[in-house]
C-alpha positions in Angstrom: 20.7 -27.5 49.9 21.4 -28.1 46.2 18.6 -27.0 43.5 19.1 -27.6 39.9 16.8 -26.1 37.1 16.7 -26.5 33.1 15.2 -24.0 31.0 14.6 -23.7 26.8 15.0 -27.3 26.0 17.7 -27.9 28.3 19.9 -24.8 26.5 20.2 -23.5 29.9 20.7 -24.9 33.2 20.2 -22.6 36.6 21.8 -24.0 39.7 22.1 -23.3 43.1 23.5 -25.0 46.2 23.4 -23.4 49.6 25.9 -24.8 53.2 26.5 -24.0 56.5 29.3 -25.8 58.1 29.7 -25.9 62.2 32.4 -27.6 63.6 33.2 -27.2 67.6 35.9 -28.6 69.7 35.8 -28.5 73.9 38.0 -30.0 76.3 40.7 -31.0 77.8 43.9 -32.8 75.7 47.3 -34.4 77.0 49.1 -32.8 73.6 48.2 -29.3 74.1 46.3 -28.4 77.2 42.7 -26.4 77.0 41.2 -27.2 73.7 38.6 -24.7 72.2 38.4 -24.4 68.4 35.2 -23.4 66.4 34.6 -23.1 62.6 31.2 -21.6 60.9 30.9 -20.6 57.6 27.8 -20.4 55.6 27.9 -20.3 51.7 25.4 -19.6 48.8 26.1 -20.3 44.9 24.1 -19.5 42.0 25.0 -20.5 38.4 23.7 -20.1 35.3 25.3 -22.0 31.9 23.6 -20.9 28.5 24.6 -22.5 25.7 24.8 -19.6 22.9 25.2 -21.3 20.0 25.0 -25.2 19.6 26.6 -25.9 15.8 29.7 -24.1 17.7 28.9 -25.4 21.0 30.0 -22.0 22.3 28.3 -21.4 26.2 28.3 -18.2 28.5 28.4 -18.8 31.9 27.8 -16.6 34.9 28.2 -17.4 38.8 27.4 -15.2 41.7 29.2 -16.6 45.0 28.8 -15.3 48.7 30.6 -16.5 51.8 29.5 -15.4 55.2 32.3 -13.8 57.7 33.9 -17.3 58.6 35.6 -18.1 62.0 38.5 -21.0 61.6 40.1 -21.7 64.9 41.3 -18.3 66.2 41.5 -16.7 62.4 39.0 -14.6 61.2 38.0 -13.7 57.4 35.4 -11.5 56.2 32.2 -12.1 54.5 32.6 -11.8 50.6 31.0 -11.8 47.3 32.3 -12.8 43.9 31.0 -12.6 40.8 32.4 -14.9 38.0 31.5 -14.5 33.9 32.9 -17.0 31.2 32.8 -17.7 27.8 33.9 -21.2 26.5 33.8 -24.1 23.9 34.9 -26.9 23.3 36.3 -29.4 20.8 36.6 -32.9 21.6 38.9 -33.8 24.1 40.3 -29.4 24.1 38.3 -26.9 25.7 38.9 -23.0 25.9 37.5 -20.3 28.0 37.6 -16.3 28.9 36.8 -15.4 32.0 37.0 -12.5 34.4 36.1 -12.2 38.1 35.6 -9.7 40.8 35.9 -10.3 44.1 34.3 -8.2 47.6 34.7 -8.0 50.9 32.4 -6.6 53.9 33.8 -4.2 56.7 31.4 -2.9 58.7 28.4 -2.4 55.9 31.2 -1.3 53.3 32.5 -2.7 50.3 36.3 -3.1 49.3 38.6 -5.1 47.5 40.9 -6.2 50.1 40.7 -9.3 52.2 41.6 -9.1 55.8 42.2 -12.3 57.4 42.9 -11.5 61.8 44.9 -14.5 63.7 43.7 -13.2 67.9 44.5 -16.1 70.7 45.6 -14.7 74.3 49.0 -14.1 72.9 49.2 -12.8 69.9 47.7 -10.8 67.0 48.4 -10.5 63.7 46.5 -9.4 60.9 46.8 -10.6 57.0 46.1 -8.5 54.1 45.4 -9.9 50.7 45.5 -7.0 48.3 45.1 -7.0 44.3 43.7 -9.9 43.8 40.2 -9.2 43.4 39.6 -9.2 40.4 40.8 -11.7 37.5 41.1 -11.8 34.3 42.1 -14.9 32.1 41.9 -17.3 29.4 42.3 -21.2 30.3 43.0 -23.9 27.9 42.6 -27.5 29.0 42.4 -31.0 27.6 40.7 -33.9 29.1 42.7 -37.3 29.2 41.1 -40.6 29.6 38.8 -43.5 28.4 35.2 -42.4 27.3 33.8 -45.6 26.6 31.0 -46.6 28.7 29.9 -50.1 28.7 26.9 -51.7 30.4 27.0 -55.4 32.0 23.5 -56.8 32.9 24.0 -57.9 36.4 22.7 -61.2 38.2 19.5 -60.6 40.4 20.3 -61.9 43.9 17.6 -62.1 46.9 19.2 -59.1 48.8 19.4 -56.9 45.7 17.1 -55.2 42.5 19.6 -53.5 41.1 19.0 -54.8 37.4 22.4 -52.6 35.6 25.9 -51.6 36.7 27.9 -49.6 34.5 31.6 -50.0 34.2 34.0 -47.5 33.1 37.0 -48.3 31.3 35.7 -52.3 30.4 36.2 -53.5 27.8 
């Protein structure tokens, strides 16, 4: 589900995309014997990009991200929540950004910033932390390479088609 929203002329732009992914394998296999692997995950994003001030083309950017407790196979993670805030510009083909993020994880109705990630089959378990890296801090410079030029090529009208325009990138 993917829901996109501009506000104030088009200075900001809301969106938010939902998933939910299922996957389930049953059976029997000549490789490895008894097969039973699942995956479900569900996923919500919400994102909001304002640009600040246009002469400068300066933009703050905020993004709230939650990921139900997923099961992969015989791993386990928890559910989490991220929060993401940005400020960035660009020039051209250069662009620049600050940004921080902050990262949570559910256990058992509580909050915390470490990420436990459980590997249980009949044989074995073993259990993953991921500490420290919840929350982020940083500044990221990037440039973009490649050909801008968009050209379009009127396009014949055939019997099976009404497509009227094609647009090719990089022609000449």
């Amino acid at each position: 589900i993917i829901g996109y929203l501009p506000y104030l002329n088009k200075r900001g732009v809301l969106n938010m995309n939902a998933n939910y992914a299922w996957l389930k394998m049953d059976g029997e296999t000549a490789e490895v014997g008894g097969l039973n692997y699942t995956r479900h995950l569900a996923s919500a994003t919400i994102s909001n990009s304002f640009l600040l001030f246009p002469k400068q083309n300066i933009r703050f950017n905020l993004i709230g991200d939650f990921h139900s407790k997923e099961k992969n196979g015989y791993t386990t993670r928890p559910a989490s929540i991220a929060g993401n805030v940005e400020l960035s510009t660009s020039i051209k083909d250069f662009s620049i950004a600050i940004y921080s993020q902050l990262t949570g994880y559910f256990y058992d109705g509580k909050i915390t910033g470490i990420a436990k990630s459980t590997m249980e089959n009949s044989l074995l378990v073993d259990n993953y932390f991921l500490k420290g890296q919840n929350f982020q801090i940083g500044l990221r410079f990037s440039y973009n390479f490649g050909n801008k030029k968009v050209k379009k090529v009127r396009q014949r009208n055939t019997s099976n088609s009404e497509i009227r325009e094609r647009v090719n990138v990089n022609s000449n």
